[in-house]
C-alpha positions as CSV (number, residue, x, y, z in Angstrom):
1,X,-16.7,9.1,7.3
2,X,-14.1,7.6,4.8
3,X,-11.9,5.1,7.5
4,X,-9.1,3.2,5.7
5,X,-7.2,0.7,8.5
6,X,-4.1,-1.5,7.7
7,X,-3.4,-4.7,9.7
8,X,-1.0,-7.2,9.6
9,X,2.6,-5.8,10.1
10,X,5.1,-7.7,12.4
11,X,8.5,-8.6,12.6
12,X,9.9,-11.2,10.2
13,X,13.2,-12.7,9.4
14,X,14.8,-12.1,6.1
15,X,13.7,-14.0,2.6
16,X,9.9,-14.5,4.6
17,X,6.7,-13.4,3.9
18,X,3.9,-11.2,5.4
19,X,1.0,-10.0,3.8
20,X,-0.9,-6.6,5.1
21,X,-4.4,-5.8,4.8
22,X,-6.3,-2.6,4.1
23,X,-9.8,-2.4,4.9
24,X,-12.0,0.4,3.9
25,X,-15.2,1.8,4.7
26,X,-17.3,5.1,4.2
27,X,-16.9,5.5,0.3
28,X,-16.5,4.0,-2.8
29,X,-14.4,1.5,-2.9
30,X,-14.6,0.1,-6.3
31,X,-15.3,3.9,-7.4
32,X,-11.3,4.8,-6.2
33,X,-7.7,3.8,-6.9
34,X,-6.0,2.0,-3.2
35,X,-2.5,2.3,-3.1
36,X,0.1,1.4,-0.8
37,X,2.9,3.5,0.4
38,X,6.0,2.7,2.8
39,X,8.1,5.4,5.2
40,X,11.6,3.7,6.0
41,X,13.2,5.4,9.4
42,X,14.7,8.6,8.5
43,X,13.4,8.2,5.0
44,X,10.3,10.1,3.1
45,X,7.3,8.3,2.5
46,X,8.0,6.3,-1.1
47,X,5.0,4.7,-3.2
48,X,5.3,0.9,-3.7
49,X,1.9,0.0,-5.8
50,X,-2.0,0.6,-6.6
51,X,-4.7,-1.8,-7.4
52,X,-8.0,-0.6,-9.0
53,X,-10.3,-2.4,-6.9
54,X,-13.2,-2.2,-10.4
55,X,-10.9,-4.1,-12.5
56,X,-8.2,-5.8,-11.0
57,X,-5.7,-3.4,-12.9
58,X,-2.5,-3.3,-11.1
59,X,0.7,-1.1,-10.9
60,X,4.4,-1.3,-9.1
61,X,7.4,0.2,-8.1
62,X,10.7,-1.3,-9.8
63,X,12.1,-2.0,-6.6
64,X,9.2,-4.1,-5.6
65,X,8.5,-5.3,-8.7
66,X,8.0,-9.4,-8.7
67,X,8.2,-9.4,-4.7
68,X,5.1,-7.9,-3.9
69,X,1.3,-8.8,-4.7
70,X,-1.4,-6.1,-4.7
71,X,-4.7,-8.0,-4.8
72,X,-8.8,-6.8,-3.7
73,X,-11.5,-8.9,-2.2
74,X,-13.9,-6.2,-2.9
75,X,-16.9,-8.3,-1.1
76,X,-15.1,-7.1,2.1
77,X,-14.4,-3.6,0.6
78,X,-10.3,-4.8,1.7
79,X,-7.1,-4.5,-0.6
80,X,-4.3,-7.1,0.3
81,X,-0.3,-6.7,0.4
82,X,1.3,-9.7,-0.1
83,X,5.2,-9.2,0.1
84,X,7.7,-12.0,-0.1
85,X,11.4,-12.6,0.0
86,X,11.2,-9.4,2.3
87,X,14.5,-7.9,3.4
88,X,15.7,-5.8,5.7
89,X,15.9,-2.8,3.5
90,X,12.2,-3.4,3.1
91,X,11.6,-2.1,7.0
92,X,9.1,0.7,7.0
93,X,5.5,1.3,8.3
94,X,3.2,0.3,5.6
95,X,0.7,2.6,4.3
96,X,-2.8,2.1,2.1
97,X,-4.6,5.1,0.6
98,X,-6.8,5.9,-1.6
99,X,-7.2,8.4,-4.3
100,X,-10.2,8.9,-7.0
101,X,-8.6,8.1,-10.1
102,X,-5.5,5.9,-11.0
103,X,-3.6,9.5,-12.4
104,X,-3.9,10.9,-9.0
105,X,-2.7,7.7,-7.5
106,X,0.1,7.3,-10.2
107,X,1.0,11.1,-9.3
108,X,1.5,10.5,-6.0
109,X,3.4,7.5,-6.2
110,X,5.8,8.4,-8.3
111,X,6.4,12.0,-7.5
112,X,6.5,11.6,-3.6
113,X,5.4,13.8,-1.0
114,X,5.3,16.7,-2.8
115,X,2.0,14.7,-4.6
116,X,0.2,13.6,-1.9
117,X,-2.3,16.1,-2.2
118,X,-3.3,13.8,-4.4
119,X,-4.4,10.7,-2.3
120,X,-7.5,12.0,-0.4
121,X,-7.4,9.5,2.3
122,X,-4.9,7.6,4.5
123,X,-4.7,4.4,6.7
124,X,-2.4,5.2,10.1
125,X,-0.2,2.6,9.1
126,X,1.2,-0.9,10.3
127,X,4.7,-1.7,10.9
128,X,7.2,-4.4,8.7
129,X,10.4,-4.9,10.6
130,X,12.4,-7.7,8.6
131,X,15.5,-8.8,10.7
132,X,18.7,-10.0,8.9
């Protein structure tokens, strides 16, 4: 059973750093595209990056863009967040999910939720709150 579990979330003030954690288990890891995703309140779900775990390939958002670190320690089959000078606007629960190729996971990034079809497995999600 394909289990993908983020950790890691908190409340932090702004300009500080957090970085989430998504461990996987039951599939391929190096074999699929992790992404991470964030819901503001009263906002839809918006894509922020994806890592391909089998090369280290990387892609992000503009509005993340030099802020945020996707890494992979694949040893531990776990896909890292790291986001720095965070700001309030960056408040959300924090997704990972995972889709078989980088096209699928590029889809549903950058299309929204009308793509998500495209990401065959979810994490429940970990909470950022960054206070001003």
């Amino acid at each position: 059973e394909i289990h993908l579990v983020e950790s890691g979330g908190g409340l932090v003030q702004s300009g500080g750093s957090l970085r989430l954690s998504c461990a996987a288990s039951g599939f391929n890891f190096d074999e699929n595209i992790i992404g991470w995703f964030r819901q503001a309140p009263g906002k839809e779900r918006e894509g922020i990056g994806y890592i391909n775990p089998d090369d280290g390939s990387t892609y992000y958002k503009d509005s993340v863009k030099g802020r945020f670190t996707i890494s992979t320690d694949n040893a531990k089959k776990t896909v890292y967040l790291q986001m720095n000078a965070l700001k309030p606007g960056d408040t959300a629960v924090y997704y990972c999910a995972a889709a078989s190729d980088f096209l699928r996971m590029m889809h549903a990034l950058v299309a929204g939720p009308v793509a998500e079809y495209d990401v065959h497995s979810w994490g429940p999600g970990t909470q950022v709150t960054v206070s001003s």
